[in-house]
N, C-alpha and C positions, 0 to 999 in steps of 0.2 A: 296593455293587453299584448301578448305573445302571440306569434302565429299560429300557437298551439290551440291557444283559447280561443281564436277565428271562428265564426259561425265557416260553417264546409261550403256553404253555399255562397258567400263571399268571395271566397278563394276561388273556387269553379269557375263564379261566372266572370271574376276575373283575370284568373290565368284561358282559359277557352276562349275569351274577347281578344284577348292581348295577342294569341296564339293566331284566331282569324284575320287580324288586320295584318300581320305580319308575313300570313302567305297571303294575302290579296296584294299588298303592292308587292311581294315578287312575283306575281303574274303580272301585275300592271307593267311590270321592268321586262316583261316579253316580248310588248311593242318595241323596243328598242331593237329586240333582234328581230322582229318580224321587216323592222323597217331598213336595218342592213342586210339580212337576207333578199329583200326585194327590189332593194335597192343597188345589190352587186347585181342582180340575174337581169338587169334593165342594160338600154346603153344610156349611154353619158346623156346621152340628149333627154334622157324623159326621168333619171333621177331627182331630179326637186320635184316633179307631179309623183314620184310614186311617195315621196316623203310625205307632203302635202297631206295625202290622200292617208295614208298614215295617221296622222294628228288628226285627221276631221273628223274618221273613221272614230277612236276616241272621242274628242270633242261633242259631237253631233248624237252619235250611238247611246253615250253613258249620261245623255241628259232626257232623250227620248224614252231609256230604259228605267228612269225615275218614275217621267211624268207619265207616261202608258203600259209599257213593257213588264212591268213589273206584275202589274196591277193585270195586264191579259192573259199572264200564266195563270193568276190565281183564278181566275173567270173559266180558264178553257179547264181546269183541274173540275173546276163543280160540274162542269156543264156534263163532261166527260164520264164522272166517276157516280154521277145520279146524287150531288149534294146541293146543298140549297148555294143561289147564288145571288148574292150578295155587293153588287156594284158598288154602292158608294164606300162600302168598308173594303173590297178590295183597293182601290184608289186611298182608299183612307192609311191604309195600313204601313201606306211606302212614303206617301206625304208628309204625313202628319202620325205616327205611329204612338202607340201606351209611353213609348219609352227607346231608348236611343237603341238600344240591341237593334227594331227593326232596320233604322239606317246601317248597322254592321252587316247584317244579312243581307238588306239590297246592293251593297257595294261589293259583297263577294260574291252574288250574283251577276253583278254588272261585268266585272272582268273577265267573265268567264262568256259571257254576250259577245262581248269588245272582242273576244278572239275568234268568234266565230265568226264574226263584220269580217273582221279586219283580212281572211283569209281570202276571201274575193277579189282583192286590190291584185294580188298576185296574180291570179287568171283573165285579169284585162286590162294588164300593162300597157302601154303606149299605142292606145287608141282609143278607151273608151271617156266621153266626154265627164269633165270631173261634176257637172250637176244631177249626172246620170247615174255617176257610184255612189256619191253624196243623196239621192234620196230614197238609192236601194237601200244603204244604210242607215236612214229614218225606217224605213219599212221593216229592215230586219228587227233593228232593234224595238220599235215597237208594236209588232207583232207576229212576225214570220221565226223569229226563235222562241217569241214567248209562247207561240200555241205549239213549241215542241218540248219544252222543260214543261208546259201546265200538265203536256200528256203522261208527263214520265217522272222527274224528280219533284214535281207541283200533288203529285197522287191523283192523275187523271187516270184515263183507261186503258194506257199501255203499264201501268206502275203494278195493274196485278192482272194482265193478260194472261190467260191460259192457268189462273191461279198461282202461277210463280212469279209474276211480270218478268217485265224487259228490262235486263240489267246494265246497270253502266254505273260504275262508279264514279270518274271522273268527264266524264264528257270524252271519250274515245269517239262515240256516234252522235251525238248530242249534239257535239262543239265544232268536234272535230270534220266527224264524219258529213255532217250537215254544212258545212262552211265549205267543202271540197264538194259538193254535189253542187252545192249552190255557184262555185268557182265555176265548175267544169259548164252549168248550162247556160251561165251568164258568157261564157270565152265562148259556146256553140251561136249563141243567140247575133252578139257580136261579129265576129268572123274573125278570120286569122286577120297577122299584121300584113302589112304592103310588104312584098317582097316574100313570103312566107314559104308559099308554094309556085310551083312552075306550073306553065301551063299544062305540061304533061302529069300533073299532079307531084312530082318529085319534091324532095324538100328541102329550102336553104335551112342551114343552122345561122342564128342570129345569134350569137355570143353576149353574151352578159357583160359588160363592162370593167369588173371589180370581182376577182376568185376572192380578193383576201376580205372584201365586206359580205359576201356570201355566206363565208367561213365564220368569220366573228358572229355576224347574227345565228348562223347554227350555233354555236356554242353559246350562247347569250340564251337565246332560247331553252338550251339544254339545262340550264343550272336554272332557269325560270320552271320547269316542267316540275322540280320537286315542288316546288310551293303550290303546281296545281293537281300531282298524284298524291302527294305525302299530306301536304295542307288540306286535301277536301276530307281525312282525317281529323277531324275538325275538334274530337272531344278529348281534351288532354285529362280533363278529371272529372266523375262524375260518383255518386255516393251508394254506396249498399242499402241492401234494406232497412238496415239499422241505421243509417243517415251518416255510417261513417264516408270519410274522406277515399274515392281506390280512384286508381285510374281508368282510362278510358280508352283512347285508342292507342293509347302510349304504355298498354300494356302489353309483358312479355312472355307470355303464354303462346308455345306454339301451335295451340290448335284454333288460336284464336282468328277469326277471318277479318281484315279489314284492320289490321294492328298496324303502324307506322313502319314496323321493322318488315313485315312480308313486303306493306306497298314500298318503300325504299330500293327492299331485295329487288323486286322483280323489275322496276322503273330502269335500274342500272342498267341489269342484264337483256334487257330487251332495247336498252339503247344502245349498248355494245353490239349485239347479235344484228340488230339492223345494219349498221354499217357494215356489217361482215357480209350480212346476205347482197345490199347490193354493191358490193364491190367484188364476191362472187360471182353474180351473172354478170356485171360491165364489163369483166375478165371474160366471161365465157364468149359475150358478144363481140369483143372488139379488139380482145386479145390487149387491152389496157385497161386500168383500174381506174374513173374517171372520178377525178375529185369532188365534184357537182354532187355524182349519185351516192359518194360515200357521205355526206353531208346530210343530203337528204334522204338516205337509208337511215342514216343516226335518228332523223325527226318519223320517218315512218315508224322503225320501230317500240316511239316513242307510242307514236299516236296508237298503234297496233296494241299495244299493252295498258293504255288508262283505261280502258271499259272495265276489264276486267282484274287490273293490279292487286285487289283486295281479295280475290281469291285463287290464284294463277298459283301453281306452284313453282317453284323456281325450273325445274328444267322445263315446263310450257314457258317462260318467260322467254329462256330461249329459244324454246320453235316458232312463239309466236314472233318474237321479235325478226327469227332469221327468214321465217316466209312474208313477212312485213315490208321487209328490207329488199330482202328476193324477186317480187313482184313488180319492185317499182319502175327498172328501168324496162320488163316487158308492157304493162300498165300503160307508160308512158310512149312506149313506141305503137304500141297498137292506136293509143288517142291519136297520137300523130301524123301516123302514116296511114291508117286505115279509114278513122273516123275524121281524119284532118281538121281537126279542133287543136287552136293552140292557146294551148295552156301554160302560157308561158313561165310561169316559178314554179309546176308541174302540181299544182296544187291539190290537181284529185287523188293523184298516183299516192302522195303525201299523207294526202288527208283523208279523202275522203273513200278509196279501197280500200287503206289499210285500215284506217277507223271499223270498218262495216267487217272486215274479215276477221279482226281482233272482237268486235262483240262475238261476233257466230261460234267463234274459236272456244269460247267460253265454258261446255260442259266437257270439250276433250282436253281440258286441261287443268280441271278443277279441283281443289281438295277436296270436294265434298262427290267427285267422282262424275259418271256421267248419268244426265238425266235425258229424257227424247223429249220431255214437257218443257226444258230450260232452254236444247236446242230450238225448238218451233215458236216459244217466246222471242228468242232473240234474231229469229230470220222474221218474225212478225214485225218487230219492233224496227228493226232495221229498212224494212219493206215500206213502212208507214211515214215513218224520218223523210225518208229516201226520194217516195214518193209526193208529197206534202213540200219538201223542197224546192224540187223541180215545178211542180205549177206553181207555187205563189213565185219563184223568182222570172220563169219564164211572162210571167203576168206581168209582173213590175219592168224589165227590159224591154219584153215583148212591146209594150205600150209606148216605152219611148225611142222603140225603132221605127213601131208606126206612124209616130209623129217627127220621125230626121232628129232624135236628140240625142241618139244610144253614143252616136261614135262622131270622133272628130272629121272634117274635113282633109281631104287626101294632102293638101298643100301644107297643112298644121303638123299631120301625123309625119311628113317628112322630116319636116323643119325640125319637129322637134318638142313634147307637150310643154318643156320645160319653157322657152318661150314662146308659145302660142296659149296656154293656159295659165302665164302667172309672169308672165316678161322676165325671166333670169336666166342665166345659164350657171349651170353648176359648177362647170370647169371654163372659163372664160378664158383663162389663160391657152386653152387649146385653138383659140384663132388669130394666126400667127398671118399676120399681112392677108393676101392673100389667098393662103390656105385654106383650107375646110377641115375639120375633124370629122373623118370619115368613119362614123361607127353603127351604123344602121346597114351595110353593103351598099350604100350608091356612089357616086362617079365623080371624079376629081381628086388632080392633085392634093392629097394630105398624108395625114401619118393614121396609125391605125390604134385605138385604146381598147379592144378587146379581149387582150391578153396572150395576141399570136407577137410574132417580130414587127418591131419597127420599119416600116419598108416607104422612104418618103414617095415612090413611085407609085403609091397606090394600092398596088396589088399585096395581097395577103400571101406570107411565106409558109 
């Protein structure tokens, strides 16, 4: 038999299978840049806890989104959307499924969990105890993200709000935007690091360890984002009426919305414009272009553009990208200085304003023009995410500050989490005799790895 002679339906559901796994592990290949991103924006001393924390994040997340998570989106979707609900076949369907397709769909559901976890590690860098992120990340994964996909991509009661629902294609607000809310209240709930603020409220900068694992995890990430804008494109062929063979979102029609070639276009150009915008304002503020914020402008206006990728036109790609990108080093200076919450890999600025301002962003940039029902959808949609975040994560921290477990011990958090959480040191070669490697700001003779001059006296040049 020729491929000619193929039933169509063969070939679909095996090119489209083949297609889904293939963008699910280059999302899964994300964590690697999440984990050098977080791991440069750390100091030396608490890089193996933020690794750690990393893998478990995975590990822990993507087993709890099997056995519960899975199964609480499809629960919070009937509950929500007024359909019959159905317990043991929701559990049933992720467990024990008709047939292997459902394990394809919970795994490219999982990765997309895993990066909403995993965004939190960043906003409670080198302080908060790792049993305390570890079972926020049981919580997320089985149920604090799944009661936000049941509401939205699951066909609960945001999915047709206002008669248009709440749109997000790729998890801009979903994933994104919810992992950055969830960052920002767990780093509130927390406190800042030792050393952060002066007592006059003023503010040290703590320097990151590693520009260049910062950098590499931006770009790691960067080339991971097509597998999760372009891949949630998910149907590369599907049949006519007539049962012949056409394609599906790999088709090139341009009026078509949600085609691989738009989500491509706009994913670039909004990752370009991002970096543009904030190395724009770092230039306005400081009269230097700071390498951090061009990095992390490149990922806002990543994140600024997956809600909406499948219908952005190309020049919204770049507005939204370049006010994505624009935002972020104000975003991040008002958290800092004003609301004094340290957010230390800046995860909300990142994630979770630009996430929320890329959905709203949605009917003024749309092909299908502007709607006032599509804007109030998507301020609803985002309202409810937003809100719904914040208590269930403030719930879960809250609880283990009440009982002394949120955050580490002042003597640990010095030392260092890397050996008071897991006995190693990352860079061991940095204790030279005597010495100290000083990279946290406190006192003693050493050398400095933050990426200022080598100064063996101590002091920072």
């Amino acid at each position: 038999m020729t491929l000619l002679q193929a039933d169509p339906a063969t070939i679909i559901d095996g090119v489209n299978t083949m297609w889904v796994l293939t963008v699910t592990f280059l999302i899964f290949f994300m964590h690697a840049g999440f984990a050098m991103l977080e791991a440069g924006q750390v100091r030396a001393k608490n890089v193996a806890n933020q690794l750690t924390k990393n893998m478990l994040t995975w590990s822990v997340g993507v087993i709890m989104f099997f056995l519960v998570g899975a199964a609480v989106s499809t629960i919070v979707a009937a509950l929500t959307s007024g359909g019959a609900v159905d317990f043991a076949s929701a559990f049933q369907s992720t467990i024990s499924p008709e047939n292997t397709d459902g394990w394809v769909s919970w795994l490219f559901g999982a990765v997309f969990a895993m990066t909403a976890a995993t965004i939190v590690s960043g906003a409670v860098a080198g302080r908060a105890k790792l049993r305390a992120y570890v079972s926020y990340t049981i919580m997320l994964a089985a149920v604090i993200y799944p009661v936000v996909t049941g509401l939205t991509w699951g066909g609960g009661f945001l999915a047709n709000v206002l008669g248009v629902g709440f749109n997000d294609f790729a998890g801009g607000m979903i994933v994104h935007g919810m992992g950055g809310v969830a960052g920002l209240t767990a780093a509130y709930i927390i406190g800042p690091r030792m050393d952060r603020y002066n007592g006059d409220g003023s503010v040290n900068v703590i320097p990151g360890h590693s520009m260049t694992f910062a950098v590499l995890g931006t770009l790691i990430l960067c080339f991971g984002w097509y597998g999760f804008n372009v891949g949630t494109a998910a149907t590369v062929f599907t049949t006519t009426e007539g049962g012949a063979l056409a394609l599906g979102a790999f088709g090139t029609s341009m009026t078509a919305a949600g085609s691989v070639g738009r989500v491509a276009m706009t994913t670039t150009l909004a990752m370009g414009a991002g970096a543009i915008g904030a190395a724009g304002v770092s230039l306005l503020q400081s009269g230097k272009v700071d390498t951090l914020y061009v990095a992390n402008g490149m990922l806002a206006g990543l994140v600024g553009i997956t809600s909406i990728t499948h219908l952005s036109t190309w020049w919204g790609a770049l507005a939204v990208g370049l006010l994505a990108g624009g935002q972020l080093p104000i975003v991040f200076s008002f958290i800092e200085k004003r609301l004094k919450i340290d957010d230390v890999c800046a995860v909300y600025p990142v994630h979770g304003s630009a996430g929320a301002m890329g959905a709203i962003l949605l009917p003024f940039v749309s092909v299908n023009g502007f709607s006032a029902n599509v804007l109030a959808a998507q301020i609803v949609g985002v309202t409810i995410i937003g809100a719904w975040t914040i208590l269930a994560t403030a719930g879960v921290f809250g609880l283990f500050k009440l009982v002394g477990q949120v955050r580490v011990a002042e003597s640990h958090e010095r030392e260092g989490l890397d050996i008071s959480e897991h006995g190693v040191e990352t860079y061991p070669e940095f204790n030279r005799g005597d010495e100290t490697a000083v990279t946290d700001g406190g006192s003693g003779p050493a050398f400095e790895t933050d990426g200022g001059h080598v100064n063996t006296e101590g002091e920072k040049q």
